[in-house]
N, C-alpha and C positions, 0 to 999 in steps of 0.2 A: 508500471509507473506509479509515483505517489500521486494517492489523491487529494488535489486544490478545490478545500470545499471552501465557496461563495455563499456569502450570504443570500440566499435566493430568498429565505421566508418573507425577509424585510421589506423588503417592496413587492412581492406577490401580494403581500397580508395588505400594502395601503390601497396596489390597484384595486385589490377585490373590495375592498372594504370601502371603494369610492362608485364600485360598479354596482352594490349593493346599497347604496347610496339613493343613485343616480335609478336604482329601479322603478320606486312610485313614479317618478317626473318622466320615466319613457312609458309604465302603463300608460299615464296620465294624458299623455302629449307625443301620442307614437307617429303621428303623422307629423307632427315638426322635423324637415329636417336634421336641423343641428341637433334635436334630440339624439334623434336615429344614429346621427354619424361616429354623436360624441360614447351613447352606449356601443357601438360596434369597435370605436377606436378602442374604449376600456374593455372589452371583453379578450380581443386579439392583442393586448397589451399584458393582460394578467396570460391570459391562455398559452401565452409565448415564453413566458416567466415559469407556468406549472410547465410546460413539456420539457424546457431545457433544463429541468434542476435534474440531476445525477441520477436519482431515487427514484425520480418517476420514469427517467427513458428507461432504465432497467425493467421497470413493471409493465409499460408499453411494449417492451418489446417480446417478456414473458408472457402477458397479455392475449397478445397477437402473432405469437413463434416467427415473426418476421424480423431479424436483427436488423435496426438502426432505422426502425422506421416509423422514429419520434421524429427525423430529419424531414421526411416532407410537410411532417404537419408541424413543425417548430414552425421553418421556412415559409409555410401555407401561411399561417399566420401574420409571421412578420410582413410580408409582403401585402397583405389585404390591410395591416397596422399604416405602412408605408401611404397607400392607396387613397385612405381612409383621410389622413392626414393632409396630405396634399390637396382633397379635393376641400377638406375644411378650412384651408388657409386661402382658398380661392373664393368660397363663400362668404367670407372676413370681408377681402379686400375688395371684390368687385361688387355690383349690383347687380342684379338679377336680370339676367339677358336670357338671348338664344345662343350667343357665341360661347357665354359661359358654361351655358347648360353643355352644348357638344363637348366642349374643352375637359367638363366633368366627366361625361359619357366615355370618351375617350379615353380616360386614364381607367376608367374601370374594367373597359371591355383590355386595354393593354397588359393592366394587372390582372385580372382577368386568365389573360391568356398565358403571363408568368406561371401563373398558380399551376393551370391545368401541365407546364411544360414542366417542373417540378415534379412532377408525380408521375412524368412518361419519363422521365432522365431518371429515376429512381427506378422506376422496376424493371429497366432495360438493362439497371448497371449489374452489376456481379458484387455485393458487400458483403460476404459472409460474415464476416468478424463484429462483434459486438464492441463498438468503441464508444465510451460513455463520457470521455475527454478532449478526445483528438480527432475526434472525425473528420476534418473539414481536412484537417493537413495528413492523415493519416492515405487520406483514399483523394488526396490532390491529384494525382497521376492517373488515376482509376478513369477508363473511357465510360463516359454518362458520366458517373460520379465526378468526374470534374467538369462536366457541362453542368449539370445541377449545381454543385455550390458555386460556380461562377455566374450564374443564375441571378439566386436569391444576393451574390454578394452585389454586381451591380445595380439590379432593383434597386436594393438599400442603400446603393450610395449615389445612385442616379437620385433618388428623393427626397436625401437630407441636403447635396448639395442645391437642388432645385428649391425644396421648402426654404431653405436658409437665405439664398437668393431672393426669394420674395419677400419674406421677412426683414428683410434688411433694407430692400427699398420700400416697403409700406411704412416701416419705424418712425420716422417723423409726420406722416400726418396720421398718427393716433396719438387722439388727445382724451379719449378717456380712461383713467388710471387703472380699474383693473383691465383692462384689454391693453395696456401696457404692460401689464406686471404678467398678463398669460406670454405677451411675447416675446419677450424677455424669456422666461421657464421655454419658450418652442426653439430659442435661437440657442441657448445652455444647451439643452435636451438633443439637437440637429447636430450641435458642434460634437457632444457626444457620442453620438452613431457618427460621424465622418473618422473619428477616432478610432471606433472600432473597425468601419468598414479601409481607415487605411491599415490598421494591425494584422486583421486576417486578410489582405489582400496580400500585403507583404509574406503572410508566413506562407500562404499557400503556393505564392509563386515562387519563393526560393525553395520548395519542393521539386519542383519543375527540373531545375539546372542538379537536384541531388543537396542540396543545401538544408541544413535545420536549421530552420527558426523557428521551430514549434511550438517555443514559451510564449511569443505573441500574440498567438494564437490562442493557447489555452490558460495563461496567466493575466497578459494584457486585459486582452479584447473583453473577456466578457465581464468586468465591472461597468464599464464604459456603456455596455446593452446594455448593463438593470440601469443606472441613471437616466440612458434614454429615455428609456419607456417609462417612468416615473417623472421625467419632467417633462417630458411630451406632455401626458395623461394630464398631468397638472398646468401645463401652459392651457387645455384647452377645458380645464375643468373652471381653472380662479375665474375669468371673464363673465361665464355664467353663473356659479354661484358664489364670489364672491361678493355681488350686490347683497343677493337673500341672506351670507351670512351676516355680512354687517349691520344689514336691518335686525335680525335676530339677537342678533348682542345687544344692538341699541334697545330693541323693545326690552330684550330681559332683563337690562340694567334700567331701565324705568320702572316695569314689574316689580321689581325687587325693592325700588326707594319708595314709590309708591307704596309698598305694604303698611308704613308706621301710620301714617294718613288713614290710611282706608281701616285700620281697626280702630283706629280711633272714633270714624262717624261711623262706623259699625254698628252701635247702641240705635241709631237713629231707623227708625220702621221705615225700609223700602216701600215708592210711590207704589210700586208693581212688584210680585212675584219674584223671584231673582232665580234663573235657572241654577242647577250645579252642575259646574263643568269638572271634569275629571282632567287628571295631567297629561292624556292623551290628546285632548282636547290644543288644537294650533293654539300658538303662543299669542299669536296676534289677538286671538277671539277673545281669551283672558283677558288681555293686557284692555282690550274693548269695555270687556265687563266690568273691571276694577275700575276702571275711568269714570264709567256712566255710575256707579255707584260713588264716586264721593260729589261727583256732580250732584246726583238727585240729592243728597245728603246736604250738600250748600245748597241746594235751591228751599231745603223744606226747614234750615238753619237761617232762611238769610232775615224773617222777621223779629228774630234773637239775637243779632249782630250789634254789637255797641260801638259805632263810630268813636267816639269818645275814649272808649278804651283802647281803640286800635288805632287810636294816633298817641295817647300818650305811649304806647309797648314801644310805637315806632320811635317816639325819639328817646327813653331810656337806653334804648340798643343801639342807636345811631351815635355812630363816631368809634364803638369798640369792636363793631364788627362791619364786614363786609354788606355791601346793597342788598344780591341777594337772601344773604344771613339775617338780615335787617328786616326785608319783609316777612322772612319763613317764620321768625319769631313772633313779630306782631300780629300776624298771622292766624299760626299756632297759639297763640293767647284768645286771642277773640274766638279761635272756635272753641276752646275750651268753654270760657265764660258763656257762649252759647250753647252750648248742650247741658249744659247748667241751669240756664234760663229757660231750656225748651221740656227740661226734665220738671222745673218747678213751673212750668208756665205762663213765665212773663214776659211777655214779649216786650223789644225796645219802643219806645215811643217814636223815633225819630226814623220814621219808616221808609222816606226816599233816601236819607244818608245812607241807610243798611242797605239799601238795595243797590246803590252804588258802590259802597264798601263789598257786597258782593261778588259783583260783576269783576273786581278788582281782584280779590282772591283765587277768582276760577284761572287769574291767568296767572297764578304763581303755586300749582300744586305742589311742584317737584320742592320747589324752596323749603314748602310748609312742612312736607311730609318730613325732610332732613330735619327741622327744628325740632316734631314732634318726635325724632326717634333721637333728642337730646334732652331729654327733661333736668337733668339742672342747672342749664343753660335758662329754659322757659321757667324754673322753680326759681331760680335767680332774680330774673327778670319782675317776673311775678312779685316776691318779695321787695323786690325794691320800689314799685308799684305802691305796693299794699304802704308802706314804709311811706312814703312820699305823701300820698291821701290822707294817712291817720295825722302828718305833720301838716297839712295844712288844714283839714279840721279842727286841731289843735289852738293853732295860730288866730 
């Protein structure tokens, strides 16, 4: 027959690439749980992905001189994926009881005992023939071999339509958005294995009566498994770290605006030591240390602050720019003119103003830092400053 190659890399490469991920956080926290269950789902999600691609049953079976006996450990897999899943959609919705716990207990020792039955249907049956496409429908008829994949085929459809069932009545009272957005990826991801599991149900049992339907089987069905297991993987990945990524973008997009800032009082000699951190170094710890350094920097600028000058910047600028823009300007003026003053060592006279003008600055970093990474904007402003002063001297 001709060969129907699937893309198998594409989501093998994301589940792993999420299971490799997700490795620190289970060294880390191997006794959580949801750790434990969410690495076990990724590992029998990618594992199911590497067995079933074309090239490697060939090599398993070369491997092992046993033909076609990627099929229990394909099946082994899915089924503990199945398992795995189910018991994580319970720990979702319910609280931690005793009933839940048996409820758990019970679906494992169930699956469980799928697994071990899978492996006695296989080496009971008679498969000689190496089939790298059509197995399921090839050897429908076959005694065992058709105990076995009618097996692993109800397993997986007994727990997509049970997972989706739950899922569907838990949907409205989740109210926090990504654990909406995972269940949403679990009920896509369920819909899609019920898909597969009515495609190979259909081809395998019009085998039965002498019937082909074989392309369902081998054409249908198996796009439908890689989406599964990719937006399973992902329904129960986004909930957990979709918080941490979004805090990470936040922090890095402040890292980042923060930089024009922080080289700016850069000249100014830290109170204390200033460690160096390397980029290995957590985002968070930077983002800590950049902060605490433009801090100490206004704290040892703020008896060089000229009141005076940072209300007239504020209203040159008031009315052609924005609030924010407004202060980051006036701002970024006044600390200029004070590292100016702290460089020639004059402090301002009006020393509770500055210290309140201070206090005042510390809560608008982000604004200032955008100003200072516009200088002729601040050169403008400035200018027009300077421009304004020499005309009323003048006068």
């Amino acid at each position: 027959m001709n060969h129907f190659h699937i893309p198998y890399i594409v989501p093998t490469a994301l589940l792993a690439a999420a299971l490799l991920l997700k490795a620190p956080t289970f060294i880390r926290a191997w006794r959580d749980h949801d750790v434990r269950a969410t690495t076990v789902l990724l590992t029998c999600a990618t594992m199911v992905l590497v067995v079933i691609t074309p090239v490697n049953i060939e090599r398993l079976n070369q491997w092992t001189g046993v033909p076609n006996i990627a099929s229990p450990w394909a099946y082994s897999f899915l089924t503990t994926f199945c398992a795995t899943a189910l018991t994580m959609i319970m720990r979702w919705r319910e609280e931690p009881s005793a009933r839940r716990q048996r409820r758990i207990r019970l679906i494992y020792w169930l699956y469980a005992g799928i697994v071990v039955a899978l492996w006695v249907t296989f080496l009971v049956a008679h498969v000689p023939e190496q089939r790298l496409y059509d197995l399921d429908t090839y050897y429908a008829s076959t005694p065992w071999m058709r105990e076995h994949i009618l097996l692993y085929l109800v397993a997986h459809g007994v727990s997509v339509i049970v997972a989706t069932a739950m899922l569907w009545k838990w949907f409205p009272e989740v109210t926090n958005r990504w654990l909406r957005a995972g269940v949403v990826c679990l009920v896509l991801g369920f819909a899609s294995g019920f898909v597969f599991f009515i495609f190979k149900l259909l081809a395998v049992g019009a085998r039965w009566p002498g019937t082909d339907w074989d392309g369902l089987s081998t054409y249908a069905a198996p796009p439908f498994a890689l989406l599964e297991g990719v937006l399973v993987a992902l329904g129960f990945i986004v909930p957990q770290a979709g918080p941490s990524l979004h805090k990470w973008f936040r922090d890095q997009r402040e890292y980042r605006r923060l930089r024009p800032l922080w080289r700016e009082v850069n000249e100014v000699p830290a109170a204390a030591a200033t460690a160096r951190l390397g980029l290995w170094v957590p985002l968070e710890l930077r983002l800590v240390q950049r902060r605490q350094r433009i801090h100490d920097a206004l704290r040892i600028l703020t008896p060089y602050l000229d009141p005076g000058l940072y209300r007239r910047a504020h209203a040159a600028a008031d009315g052609c720019l924005s609030d924010d823009e407004t202060l980051g300007v006036a701002g970024a003026i006044s600390i200029r003119a004070a590292l100016r003053a702290h460089r020639e060592g004059t402090p301002t006279p009006a020393r509770t103003q500055a210290q309140e003008l201070a206090i005042e600055l510390h809560q608008h970093l982000d604004a200032m830092s955008q100003a200072v990474h516009r200088p002729p904007l601040i050169d403008g402003i400035s200018q027009r400053l300077t421009s304004t002063e020499s005309t009323d001297t003048h006068a």
